[in-house]
N, C-alpha and C positions, 0 to 999 in steps of 0.2 A: 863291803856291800857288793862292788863288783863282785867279788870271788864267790858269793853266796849264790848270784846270780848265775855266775859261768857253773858251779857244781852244781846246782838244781837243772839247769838243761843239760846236762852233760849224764843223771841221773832219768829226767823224763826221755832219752835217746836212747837209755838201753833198755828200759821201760818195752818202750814200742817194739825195740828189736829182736827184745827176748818174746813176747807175746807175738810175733809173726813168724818165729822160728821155732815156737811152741807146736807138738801135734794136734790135729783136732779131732774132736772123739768121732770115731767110725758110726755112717748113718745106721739107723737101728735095718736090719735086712727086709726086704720087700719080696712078695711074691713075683717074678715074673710073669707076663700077659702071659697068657694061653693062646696058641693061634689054631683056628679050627681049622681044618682041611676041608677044601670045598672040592666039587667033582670039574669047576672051571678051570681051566689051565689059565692064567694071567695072559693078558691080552697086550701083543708087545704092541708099540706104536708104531703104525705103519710112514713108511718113508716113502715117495713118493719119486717112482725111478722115470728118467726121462728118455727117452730113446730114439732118437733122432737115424730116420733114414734116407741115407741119400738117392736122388733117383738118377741113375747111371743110363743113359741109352748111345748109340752109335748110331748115326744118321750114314746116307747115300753115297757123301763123300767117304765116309772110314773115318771121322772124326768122333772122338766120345765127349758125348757131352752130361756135364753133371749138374744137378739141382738139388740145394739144401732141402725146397719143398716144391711142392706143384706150382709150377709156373701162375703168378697173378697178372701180370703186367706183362701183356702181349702184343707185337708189332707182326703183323702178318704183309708181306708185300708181295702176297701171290692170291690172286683168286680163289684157287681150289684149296689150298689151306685154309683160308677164310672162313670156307663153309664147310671144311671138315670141321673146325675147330666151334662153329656153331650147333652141328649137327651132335655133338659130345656132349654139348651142355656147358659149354667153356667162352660161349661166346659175349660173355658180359666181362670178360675179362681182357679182351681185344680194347687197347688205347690208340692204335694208331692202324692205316693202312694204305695199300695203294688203291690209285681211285678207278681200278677194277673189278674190286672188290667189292661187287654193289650186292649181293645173294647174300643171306637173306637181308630183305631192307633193315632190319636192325643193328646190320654193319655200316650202315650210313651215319649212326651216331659217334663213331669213331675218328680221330682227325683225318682226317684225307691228306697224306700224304706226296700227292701228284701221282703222274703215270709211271716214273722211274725212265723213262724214254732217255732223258739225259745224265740217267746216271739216281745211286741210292742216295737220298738225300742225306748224311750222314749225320752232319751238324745237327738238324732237327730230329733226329734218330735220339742221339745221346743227350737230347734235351730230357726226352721224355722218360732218360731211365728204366727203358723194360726190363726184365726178367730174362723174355726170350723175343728172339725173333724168327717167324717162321720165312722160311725163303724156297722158292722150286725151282723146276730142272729151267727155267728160262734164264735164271742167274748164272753166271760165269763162276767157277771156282775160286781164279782170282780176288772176284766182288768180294765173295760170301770170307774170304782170310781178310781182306783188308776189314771189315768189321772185327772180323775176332780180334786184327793185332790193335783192336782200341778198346778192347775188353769186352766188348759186348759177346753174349752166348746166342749162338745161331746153330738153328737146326734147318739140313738141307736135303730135303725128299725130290726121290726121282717122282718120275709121271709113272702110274699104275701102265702094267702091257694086258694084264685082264682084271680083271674081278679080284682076285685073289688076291694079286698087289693091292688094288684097290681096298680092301679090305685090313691087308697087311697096313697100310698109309693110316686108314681109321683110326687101329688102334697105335701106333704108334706115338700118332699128337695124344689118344688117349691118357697115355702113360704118362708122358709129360707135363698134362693136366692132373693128374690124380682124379682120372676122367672112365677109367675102365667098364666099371659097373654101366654105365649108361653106352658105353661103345658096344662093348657085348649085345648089347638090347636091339640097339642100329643094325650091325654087323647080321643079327641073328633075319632081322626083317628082311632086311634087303637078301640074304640067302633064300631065304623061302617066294620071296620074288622072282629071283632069277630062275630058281627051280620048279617053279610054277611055270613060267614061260616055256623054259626048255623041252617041259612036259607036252605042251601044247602044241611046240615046233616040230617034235620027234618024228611025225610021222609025214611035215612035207617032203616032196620030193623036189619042186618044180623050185628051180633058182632063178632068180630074177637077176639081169646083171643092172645096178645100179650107180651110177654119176652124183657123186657128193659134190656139189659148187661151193666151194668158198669164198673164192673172190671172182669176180669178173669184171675187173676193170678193162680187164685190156679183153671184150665180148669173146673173140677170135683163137686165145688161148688163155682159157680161165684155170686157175689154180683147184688140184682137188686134192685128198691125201689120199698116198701111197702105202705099199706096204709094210707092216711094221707098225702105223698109229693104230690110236684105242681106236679110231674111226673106222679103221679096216675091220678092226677084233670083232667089233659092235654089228657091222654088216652082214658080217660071216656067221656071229650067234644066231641073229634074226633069220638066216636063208638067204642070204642075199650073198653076190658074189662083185666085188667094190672094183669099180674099172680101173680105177689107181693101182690096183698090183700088179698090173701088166705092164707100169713105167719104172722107170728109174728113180728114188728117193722117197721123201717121207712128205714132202711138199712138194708139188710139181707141176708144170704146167701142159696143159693136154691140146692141142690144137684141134681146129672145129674140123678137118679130115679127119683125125685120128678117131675123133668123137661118130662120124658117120661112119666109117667102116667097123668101130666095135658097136655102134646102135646099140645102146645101152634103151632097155626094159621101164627103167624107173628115174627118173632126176628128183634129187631133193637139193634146196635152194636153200643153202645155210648162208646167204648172204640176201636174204628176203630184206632183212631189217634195214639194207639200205638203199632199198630202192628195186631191188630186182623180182621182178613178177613175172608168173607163166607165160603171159603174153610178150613181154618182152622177148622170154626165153626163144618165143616161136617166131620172133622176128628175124629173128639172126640170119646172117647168110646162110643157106642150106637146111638149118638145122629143122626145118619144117618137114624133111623128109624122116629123123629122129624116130624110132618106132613111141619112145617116151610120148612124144610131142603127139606124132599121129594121133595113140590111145588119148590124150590128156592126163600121162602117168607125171605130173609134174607137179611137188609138192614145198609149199614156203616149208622150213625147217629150223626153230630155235638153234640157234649156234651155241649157246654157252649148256648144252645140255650134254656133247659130245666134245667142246671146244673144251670144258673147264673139268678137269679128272679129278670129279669130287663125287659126293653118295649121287647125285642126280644123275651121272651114269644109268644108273639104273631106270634111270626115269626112259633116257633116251633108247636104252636095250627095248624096251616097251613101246616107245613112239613109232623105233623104227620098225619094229616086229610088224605092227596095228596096220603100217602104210602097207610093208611089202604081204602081205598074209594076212588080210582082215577077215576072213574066213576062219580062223582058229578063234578070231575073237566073240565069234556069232553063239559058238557052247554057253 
């Protein structure tokens, strides 16, 4: 019985294996689809290429500096940076600054960083992570390396010597904003400003020699700028001839003799804001003899309009134009 069992499976195994090694009859043949030609070319799928550009610039010291993209995260610890950097359109992007930095008030929103008087607060610097930091010619080279050898990227702009630097400065923070289009716009106004002015200047003759006051702590020999500042540049554009380039330096102090034998034409008081008024001016020992003081040519004068080498420049080319030559302004 066993053995009947062992031959009947041993029968249904070749069964199976001759029926799976059997051929099987060829399907009956099919027509092929027909494909019709259409006038579309097939439509590849598009891939989606990415292209990443760096922005590469060289700042004042000769340093290059690189950005994966436009600067978001901004620490400005110069004034005129500040407001170049607002003047571009870039100024909601400023997280931190120093606390001279008060133009436009909307840079007030930013942390205040102190004066810098004792030094770049650094700690608090790489708290906050920025991007970039702008810094100018009042920073020491040294300063502006010891931030970079802690990674931070800084860019460092001289002070504009006219317009055109001035201008050049615009667009450069431009660039590093990914700010152009709207620099161009600035840059072009303020061009036709100046050129409007000069237009108007072209035909005085009559130079007035003028006394810029900066400080006057010490009454008797007050600090004015020399030649070589945008103060001088600005005087000079206007018609006017700056007593400071007749001394030594770029900051300098003038003595109240010095000041009577060149009798200067026009005083403008860029230290009004602290106290100093025409009348005092005419208090001075001597200086009532002053051909200024005599006429009453003696005028309070915003400091941060010639003091800060930002677009308001331009403002001050105009202020001081209106003071020395208000006669051009009457057309």
């Amino acid at each position: 019985m066993k053995k009947s069992i062992v031959m009947l499976n041993v029968l249904l195994v070749l069964m199976i294996t001759l029926s799976a090694c059997a051929p099987t009859a060829a399907p009956e043949p099919t027509n092929p689809p027909v494909v019709v030609p259409t006038d579309t070319p097939p439509t590849a799928v598009p891939t989606e290429e990415i292209i990443q550009t760096l922005i590469v610039a060289t700042d004042d010291l000769g340093v290059e500096i690189v950005l994966a993209e436009p600067a978001q995260k901004i620490i400005s610890i110069t004034p005129s940076l500040t407001e170049i950097l607002f003047s571009v359109g870039a100024g909601d992007r400023l997280i931190g600054r120093d606390s001279n930095s008060m133009y436009p008030e909307e840079a007030a929103a930013a942390v205040d960083l102190g004066g810098m008087w004792e030094g770049i607060p650094v700690e608090d610097i790489l708290a906050m992570e920025p991007d970039l930091i702008l810094a100018g010619e009042i920073f020491a080279a040294e300063a502006i390396q010891e931030l970079r050898d802690l990674g931070l990227v800084v860019y460092w702009q001289k002070n504009p010597a006219d317009f055109e630097g001035l201008f050049g400065n615009i667009m450069d923070i431009a660039v590093l904003t990914g700010t152009e289009d709207v620099a161009g716009e600035v840059i072009n106004s303020l061009t036709d400003r100046v050129s409007e002015l000069d237009d108007k200047l072209a035909s005085i003759d009559d130079i007035p020699l003028v006394f810029y006051e900066l400080d006057a702590s010490d009454p008797a020999n007050p600090y004015t700028p020399g030649a070589g500042t945008f103060i001088s540049f600005i005087i000079s554009r206007a018609k006017g001839l700056n007593l400071g380039d007749s001394l030594e330096g770029e900051w300098v102090q003038v003595s109240s003799e010095e000041l009577l034998a060149q009798n200067p034409d026009t005083i403008l008081l860029a230290d009004y804001l602290y106290g100093i008024t025409p009348e005092i001016v005419a208090e001075r020992a001597g200086w009532s003899e002053i051909k200024a003081v005599v006429d009453g040519e003696i005028y309070p004068f915003d400091p941060f309009v010639l003091s800060v080498p930002g677009p308001r420049l331009v403002d001050g080319f105009e202020q001081v134009a209106e003071i020395l030559h208000p006669e051009v302004f009457d057309n």
